[in-house]
C-alpha positions in Angstrom: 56.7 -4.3 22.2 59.8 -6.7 21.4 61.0 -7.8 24.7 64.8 -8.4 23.3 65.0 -4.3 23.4 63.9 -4.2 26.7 66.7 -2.8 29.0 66.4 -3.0 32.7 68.4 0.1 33.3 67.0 1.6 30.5 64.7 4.7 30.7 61.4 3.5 29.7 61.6 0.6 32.2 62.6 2.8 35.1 59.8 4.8 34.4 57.1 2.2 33.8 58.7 0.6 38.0 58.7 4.5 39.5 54.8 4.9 38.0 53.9 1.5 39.4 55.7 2.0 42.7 53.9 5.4 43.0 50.6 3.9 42.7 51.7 0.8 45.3 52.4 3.5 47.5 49.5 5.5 47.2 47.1 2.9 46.3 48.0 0.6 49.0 48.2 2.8 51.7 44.9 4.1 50.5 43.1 0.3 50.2 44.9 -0.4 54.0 43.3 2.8 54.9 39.8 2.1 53.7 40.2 -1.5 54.4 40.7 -1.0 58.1 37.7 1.6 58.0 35.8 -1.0 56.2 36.1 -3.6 58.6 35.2 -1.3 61.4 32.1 -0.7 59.7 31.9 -4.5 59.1 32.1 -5.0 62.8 30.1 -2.6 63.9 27.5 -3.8 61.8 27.4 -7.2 62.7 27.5 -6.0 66.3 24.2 -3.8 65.4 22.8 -6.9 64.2 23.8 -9.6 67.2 22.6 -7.0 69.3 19.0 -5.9 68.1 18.5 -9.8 67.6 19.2 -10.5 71.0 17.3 -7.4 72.2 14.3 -8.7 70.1 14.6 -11.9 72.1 15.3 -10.6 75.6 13.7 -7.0 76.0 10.0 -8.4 75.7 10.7 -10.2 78.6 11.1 -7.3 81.1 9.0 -6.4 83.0 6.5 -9.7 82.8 4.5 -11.0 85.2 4.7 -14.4 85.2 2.5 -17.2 86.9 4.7 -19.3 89.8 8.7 -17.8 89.5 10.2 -20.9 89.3 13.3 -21.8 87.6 12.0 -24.7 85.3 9.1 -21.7 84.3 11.4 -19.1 84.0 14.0 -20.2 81.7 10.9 -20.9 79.3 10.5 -17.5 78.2 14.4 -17.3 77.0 16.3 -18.6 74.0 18.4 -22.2 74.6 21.7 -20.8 73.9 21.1 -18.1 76.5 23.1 -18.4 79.9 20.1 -17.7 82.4 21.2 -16.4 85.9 18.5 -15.2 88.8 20.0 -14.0 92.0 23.2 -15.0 91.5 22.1 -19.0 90.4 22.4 -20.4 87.5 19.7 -21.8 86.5 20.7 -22.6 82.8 24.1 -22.5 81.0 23.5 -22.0 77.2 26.5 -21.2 75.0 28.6 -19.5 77.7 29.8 -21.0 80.9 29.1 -18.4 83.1 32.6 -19.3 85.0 34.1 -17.7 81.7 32.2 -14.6 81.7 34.8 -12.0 82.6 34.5 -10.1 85.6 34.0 -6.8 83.9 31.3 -8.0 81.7 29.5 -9.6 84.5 29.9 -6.6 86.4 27.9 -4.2 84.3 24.5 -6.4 83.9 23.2 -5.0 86.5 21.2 -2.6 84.5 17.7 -3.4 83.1 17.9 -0.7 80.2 21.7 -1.2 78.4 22.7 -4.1 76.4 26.4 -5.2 77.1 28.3 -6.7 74.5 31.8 -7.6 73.9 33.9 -9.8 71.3 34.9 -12.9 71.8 36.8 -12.9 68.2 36.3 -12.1 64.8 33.2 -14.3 64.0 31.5 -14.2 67.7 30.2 -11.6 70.3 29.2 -11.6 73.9 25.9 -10.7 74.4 24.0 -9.8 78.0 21.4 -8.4 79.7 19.6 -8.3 82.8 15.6 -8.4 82.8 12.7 -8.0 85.7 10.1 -10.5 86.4 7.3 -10.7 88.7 6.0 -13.5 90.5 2.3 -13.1 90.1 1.3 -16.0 92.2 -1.1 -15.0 94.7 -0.3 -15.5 98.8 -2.3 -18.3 98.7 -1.1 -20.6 96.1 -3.7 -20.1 93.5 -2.9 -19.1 89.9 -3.4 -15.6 88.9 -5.7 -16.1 85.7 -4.3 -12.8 84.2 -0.8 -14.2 84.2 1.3 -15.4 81.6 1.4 -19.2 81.3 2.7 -19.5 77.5 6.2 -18.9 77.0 5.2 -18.3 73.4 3.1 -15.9 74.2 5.3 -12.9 75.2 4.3 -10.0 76.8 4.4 -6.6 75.0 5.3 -4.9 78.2 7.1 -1.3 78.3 9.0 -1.3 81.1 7.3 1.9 82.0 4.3 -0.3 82.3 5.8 -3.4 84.5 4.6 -2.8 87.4 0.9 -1.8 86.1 0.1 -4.0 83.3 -0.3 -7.7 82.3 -0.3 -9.1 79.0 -4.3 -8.2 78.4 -3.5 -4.8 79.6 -5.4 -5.3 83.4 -4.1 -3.5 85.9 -2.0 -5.6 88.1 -1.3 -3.5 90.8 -4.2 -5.2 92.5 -3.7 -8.7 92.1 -1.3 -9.6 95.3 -0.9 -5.8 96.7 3.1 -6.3 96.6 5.5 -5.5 94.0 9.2 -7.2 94.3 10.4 -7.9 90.5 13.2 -10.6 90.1 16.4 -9.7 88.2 17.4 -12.5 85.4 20.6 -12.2 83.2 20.8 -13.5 80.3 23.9 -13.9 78.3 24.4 -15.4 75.0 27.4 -16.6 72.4 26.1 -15.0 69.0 27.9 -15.1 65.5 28.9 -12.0 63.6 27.2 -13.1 60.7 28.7 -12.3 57.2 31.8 -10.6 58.8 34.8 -12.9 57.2 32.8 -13.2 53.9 32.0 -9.4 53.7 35.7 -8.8 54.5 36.7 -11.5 52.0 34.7 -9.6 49.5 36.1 -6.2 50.2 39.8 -7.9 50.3 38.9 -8.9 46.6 37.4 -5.5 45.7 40.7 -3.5 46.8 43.0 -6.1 45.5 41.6 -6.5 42.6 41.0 -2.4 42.2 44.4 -2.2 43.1 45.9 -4.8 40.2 44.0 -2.9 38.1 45.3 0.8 39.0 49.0 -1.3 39.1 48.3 -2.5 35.6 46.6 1.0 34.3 50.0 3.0 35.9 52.4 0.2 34.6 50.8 1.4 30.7 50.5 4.7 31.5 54.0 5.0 32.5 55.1 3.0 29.2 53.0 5.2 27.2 55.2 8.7 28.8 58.6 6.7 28.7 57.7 5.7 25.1 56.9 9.5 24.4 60.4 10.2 26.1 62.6 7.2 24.4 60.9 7.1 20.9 63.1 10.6 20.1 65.9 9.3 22.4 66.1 6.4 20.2 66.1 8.2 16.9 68.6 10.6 18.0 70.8 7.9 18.9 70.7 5.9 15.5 71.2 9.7 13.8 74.4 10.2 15.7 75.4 6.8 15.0 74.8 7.6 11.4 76.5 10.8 12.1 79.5 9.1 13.5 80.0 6.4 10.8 80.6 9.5 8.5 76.9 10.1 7.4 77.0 14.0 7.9 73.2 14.4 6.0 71.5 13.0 8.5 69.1 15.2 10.3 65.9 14.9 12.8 62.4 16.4 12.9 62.5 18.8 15.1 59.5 18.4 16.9 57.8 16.6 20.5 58.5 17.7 23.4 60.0 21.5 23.7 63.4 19.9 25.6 63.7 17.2 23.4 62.7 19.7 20.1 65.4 21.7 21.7 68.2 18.8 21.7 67.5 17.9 18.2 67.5 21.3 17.3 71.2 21.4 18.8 72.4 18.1 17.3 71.2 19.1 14.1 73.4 22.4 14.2 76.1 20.5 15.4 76.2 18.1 12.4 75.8 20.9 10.0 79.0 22.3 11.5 80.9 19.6 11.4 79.7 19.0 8.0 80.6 22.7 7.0 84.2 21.8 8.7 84.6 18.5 7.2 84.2 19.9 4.0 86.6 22.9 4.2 89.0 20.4 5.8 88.6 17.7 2.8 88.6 20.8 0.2 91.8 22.1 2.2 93.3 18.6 1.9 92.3 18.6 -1.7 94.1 21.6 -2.6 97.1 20.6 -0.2 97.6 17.1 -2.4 97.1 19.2 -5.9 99.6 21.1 -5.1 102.2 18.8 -3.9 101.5 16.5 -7.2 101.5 19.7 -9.4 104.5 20.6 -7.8 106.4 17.2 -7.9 105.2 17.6 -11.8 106.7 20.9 -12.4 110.0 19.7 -10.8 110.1 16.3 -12.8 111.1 18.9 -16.0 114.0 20.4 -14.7 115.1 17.0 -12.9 115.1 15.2 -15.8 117.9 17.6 -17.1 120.0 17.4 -13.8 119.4 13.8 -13.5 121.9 13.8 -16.4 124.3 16.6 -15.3 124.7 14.7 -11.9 125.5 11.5 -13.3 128.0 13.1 -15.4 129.7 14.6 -12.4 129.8 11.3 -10.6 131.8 9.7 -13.3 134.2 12.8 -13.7 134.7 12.9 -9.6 137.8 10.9 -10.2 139.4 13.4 -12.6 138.4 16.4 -10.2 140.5 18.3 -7.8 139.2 17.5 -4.2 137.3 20.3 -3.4 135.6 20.2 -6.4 134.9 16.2 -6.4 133.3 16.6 -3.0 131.1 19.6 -4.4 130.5 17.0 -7.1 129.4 14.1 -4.7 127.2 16.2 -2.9 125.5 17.7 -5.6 124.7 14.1 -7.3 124.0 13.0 -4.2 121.2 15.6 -3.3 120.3 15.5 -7.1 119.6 11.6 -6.6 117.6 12.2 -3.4 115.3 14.9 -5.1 114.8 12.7 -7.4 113.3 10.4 -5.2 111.3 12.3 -3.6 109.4 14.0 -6.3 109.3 10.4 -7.6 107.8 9.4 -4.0 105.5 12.2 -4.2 104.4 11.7 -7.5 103.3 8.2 -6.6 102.1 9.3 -3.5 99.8 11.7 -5.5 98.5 8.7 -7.9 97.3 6.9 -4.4 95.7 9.9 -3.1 93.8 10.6 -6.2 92.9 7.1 -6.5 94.7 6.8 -9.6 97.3 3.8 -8.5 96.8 0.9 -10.7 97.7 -2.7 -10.3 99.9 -4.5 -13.5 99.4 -8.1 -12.0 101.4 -10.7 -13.1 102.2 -14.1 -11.8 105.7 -13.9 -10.3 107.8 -15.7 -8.5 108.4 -13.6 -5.0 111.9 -15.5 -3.7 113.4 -14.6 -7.7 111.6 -11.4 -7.4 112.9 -10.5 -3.9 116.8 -12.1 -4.6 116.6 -9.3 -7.7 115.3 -6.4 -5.5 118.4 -7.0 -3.4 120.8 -7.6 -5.5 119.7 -4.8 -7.7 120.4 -2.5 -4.5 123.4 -3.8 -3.9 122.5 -5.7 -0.6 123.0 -9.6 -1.4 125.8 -9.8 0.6 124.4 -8.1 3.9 120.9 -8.9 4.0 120.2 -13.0 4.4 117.4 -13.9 2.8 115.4 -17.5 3.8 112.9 -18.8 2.0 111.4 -21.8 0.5 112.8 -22.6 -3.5 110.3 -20.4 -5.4 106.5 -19.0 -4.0 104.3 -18.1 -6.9 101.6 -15.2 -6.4 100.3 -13.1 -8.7 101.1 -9.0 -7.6 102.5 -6.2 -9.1 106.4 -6.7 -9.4 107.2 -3.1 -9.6 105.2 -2.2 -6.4 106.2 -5.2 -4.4 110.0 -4.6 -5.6 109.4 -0.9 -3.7 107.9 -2.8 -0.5 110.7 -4.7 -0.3 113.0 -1.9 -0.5 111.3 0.2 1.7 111.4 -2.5 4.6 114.8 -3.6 4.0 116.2 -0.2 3.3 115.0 1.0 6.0 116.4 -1.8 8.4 119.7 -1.0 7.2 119.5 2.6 7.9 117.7 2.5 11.3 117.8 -1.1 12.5 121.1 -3.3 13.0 122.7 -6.2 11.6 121.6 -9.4 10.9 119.1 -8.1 8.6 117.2 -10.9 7.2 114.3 -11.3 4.8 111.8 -14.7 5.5 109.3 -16.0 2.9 107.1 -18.4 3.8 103.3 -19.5 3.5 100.4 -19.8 5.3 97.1 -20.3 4.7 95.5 -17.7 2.5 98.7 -15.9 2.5 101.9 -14.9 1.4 103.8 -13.6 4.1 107.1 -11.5 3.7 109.2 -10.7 6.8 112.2 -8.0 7.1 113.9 -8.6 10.5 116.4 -6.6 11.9 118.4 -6.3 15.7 117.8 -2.7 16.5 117.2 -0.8 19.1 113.8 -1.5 18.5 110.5 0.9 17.6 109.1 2.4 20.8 105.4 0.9 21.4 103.7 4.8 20.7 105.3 4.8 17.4 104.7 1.2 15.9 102.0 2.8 13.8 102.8 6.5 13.6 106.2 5.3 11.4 103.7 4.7 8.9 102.5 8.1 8.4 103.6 10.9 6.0 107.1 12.5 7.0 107.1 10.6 10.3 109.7 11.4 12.8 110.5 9.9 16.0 112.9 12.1 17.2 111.4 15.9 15.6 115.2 17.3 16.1 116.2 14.8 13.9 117.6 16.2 10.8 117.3 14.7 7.6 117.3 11.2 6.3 118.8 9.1 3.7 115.0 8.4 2.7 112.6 11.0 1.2 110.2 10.8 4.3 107.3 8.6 2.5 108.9 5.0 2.2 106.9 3.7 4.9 103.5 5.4 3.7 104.1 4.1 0.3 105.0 0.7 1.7 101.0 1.0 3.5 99.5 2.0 0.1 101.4 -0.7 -1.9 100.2 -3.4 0.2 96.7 -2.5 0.7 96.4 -1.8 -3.6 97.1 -5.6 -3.1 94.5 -6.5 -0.4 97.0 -7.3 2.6 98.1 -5.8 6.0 101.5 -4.7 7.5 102.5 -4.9 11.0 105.8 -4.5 13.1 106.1 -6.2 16.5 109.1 -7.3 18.8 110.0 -11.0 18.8 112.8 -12.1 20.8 114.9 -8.4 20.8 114.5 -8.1 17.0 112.4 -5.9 15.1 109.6 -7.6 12.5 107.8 -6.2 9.9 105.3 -8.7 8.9 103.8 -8.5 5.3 101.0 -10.5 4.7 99.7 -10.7 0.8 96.2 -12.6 -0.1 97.5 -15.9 -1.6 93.9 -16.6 -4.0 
């Protein structure tokens, strides 16, 4: 697992938290569940425990008959931690004061056969229990030889059997002919042994269970999201592939039936677009071979009214009017066929990949001073420049660049039109600036397409609709960019050319 590809919005991490949540939940609520059921038990337990030690200590000890019933005797036969009360007198305090006994504890000792117990806290319990004795002194002072006299020794006496039996099993009913038992409570302080640590143990048992089933869900759920995102994945990087032109790409079509199902739709998706790509780029092909086979057949019969037009342009002077201005027009429409099937032609060479570059090491301010005066436009268009820039281009295509971009400031820009050379680092930059109206932000980049009209109830231009385009192609056979931008209410195409 590489952690950098961990997302925490991602799918596979919000599964892995909803399967670990689930089990908090569940197991949680289940360990608090069995926890607090546990420590019942635990309790309990420990209770059962306290409570049959104590019993062991106390219950032999009803229903004795024991030798002079005095107070220093008595509290003999019980344990030193045991509170020890006999008609209301205390005649020990062990563990418990009996000032701190509560009422309704004290209140139910009253019965020789019930153990009462209550809890103090979690690590001690109040234990208590009232007892009968008999005094088995005789009337006249003298000791009763049957009668208990070792506290160690403790009489084995049901309590069916108090009021018949001594410790050697002789009837007693005879010995003083009266029978009055004394009642003796005694009440103890006891430790719920092994409570905390048997709590501490099961606190350990469910936490650690329940890292455990945390842990187990946290893989189990990485496991399914991995299952889930593994194809996600893939068909992401395909339709990456897919969008960066890479139409062959295709997926196994295979895991889960939704997932199959979605690869089996972007799959047919791809081969449609690839089927519709290629009947667009055949469709395209045939487009461009017929505009270049058609600029080709029109070159013939040009290059015979090329001649004929220039003919009629020198004879306009020597024509009747009518027939001079049928003259100018038909030079003047022979002149822009011309260029166009020329544009076109060219236009088809870039297309087909068939544009070449004749480099040469020119100087662009001579170059650029020739191209405008050539034209005609030395004495309208301002060029600024440094004395000479050398760079090594294609004259003939740069001389059409520069035409383009100052032609076409003339003819849809306004005067000054100026033309800026200068340098910068790693390039040649040639500006055409001109005052405008300006180019409208949605068009800055649409002027350089094929035929491009702003205003589509335009009618036709001075230009054969592919300046611009050609302009793109020129500059880009040469490895540089054109832009246009505003700057300070004037219109600027920007030429930059790699300066290596």
């Amino acid at each position: 697992m590489n952690p950098a590809r961990i997302h925490v919005n991602g799918l596979r991490t919000r599964l892995v938290l909803v399967f670990i949540a689930i089990v908090v939940i569940i197991a949680g609520a289940t360990a608090g569940a069995v926890s607090l059921m546990a420590r019942s038990w635990i309790y309990s337990n420990a209770q059962d425990v306290a409570t049959a030690q104590f019993r062991d200590e106390v219950v032999p000890i009803n229903g004795a008959y024991i030798n002079g019933l005095t107070p220093a005797n008595l509290i003999q036969y019980f344990q030193s931690d045991m509170t020890v009360i006999a008609d209301g007198e205390v005649l020990r305090q062990g563990a418990m004061d009996p000032s701190e006994i509560p009422s309704s504890f004290s209140n139910d000792l009253s019965s020789t056969e019930l153990i009462r117990f209550e809890r103090l806290d979690s690590e001690r319990i109040l234990l208590g229990i009232s007892v009968e004795v008999t005094d088995t002194s005789t009337t006249d002072g003298s000791e009763n030889p049957t009668a208990v006299t070792d506290p160690s020794v403790r009489p084995l006496i049901g309590v069916q059997d108090k009021f018949n039996m001594s410790v050697d099993g002789t009837d007693t009913s005879t010995i003083d002919g009266s029978e009055n038992p004394t009642v003796v409570t005694a009440v103890a302080v006891r430790p719920l042994i092994g409570v905390q640590d048997k709590f501490n143990d099961l606190l350990r048992v469910v936490g650690l269970t329940l890292t455990l089933g945390v842990l187990a869900s946290g893989l189990l759920g990485f496991w399914i999201a991995s299952t889930l995102v593994r194809p996600l994945k893939r068909l992401d990087e395909a339709a990456s592939r897919a969008a960066e032109g890479d139409l062959s790409v295709r997926l196994p079509e295979d895991g889960v039936a939704e997932l199959a199902q979605l690869t089996t739709t972007f799959n047919n998706m791809v081969a449609r677009n690839k089927a519709v790509i290629n009947e667009l780029e055949e469709s395209e092909e045939q487009s461009r071979r017929f505009v270049a086979d058609v600029s080709h057949e029109l070159r013939t019969p040009l290059s015979a009214l090329v001649p004929v037009g220039e003919i009629l342009s020198e004879e306009i002077p020597n024509l009747p009017p009518d027939a001079a201005a049928a003259a100018r027009i038909v030079s003047s429409e022979i002149a822009k066929l011309t260029r166009l099937v020329e544009d076109l032609i060219e236009m088809s060479r870039h297309d087909s990949q068939q544009a070449l570059l004749v480099l040469d090491d020119i100087d662009l301010v001579l170059l650029t001073a020739r191209t405008l005066e050539s034209r005609g436009w030395s004495d309208i268009v301002e060029l600024s420049s440094p004395e000479s820039i050398s760079a090594r281009v294609d004259s003939r295509r740069i001389d059409i660049v520069v035409a383009n971009l100052v032609g076409n400031a003339l003819r849809h820009g306004s005067p000054p039109v100026r033309v800026e050379l200068h340098t910068e680092p790693g390039h040649i930059v040639i500006q055409v600036i001109d005052h405008g109206p300006g180019i409208s932000p949605e068009h800055r980049q649409a002027i350089f397409r094929r035929f491009f009209k702003a205003d589509t109830a335009r009618g036709r231009s001075e230009g054969s609709g592919l300046g611009l385009s050609l302009t793109v192609e020129n500059v880009h056979l040469h490895g540089g960019s054109i832009d246009v931008d505003p700057v300070d209410g004037a219109t600027v195409f920007t030429l930059r050319l790699p300066n290596d």
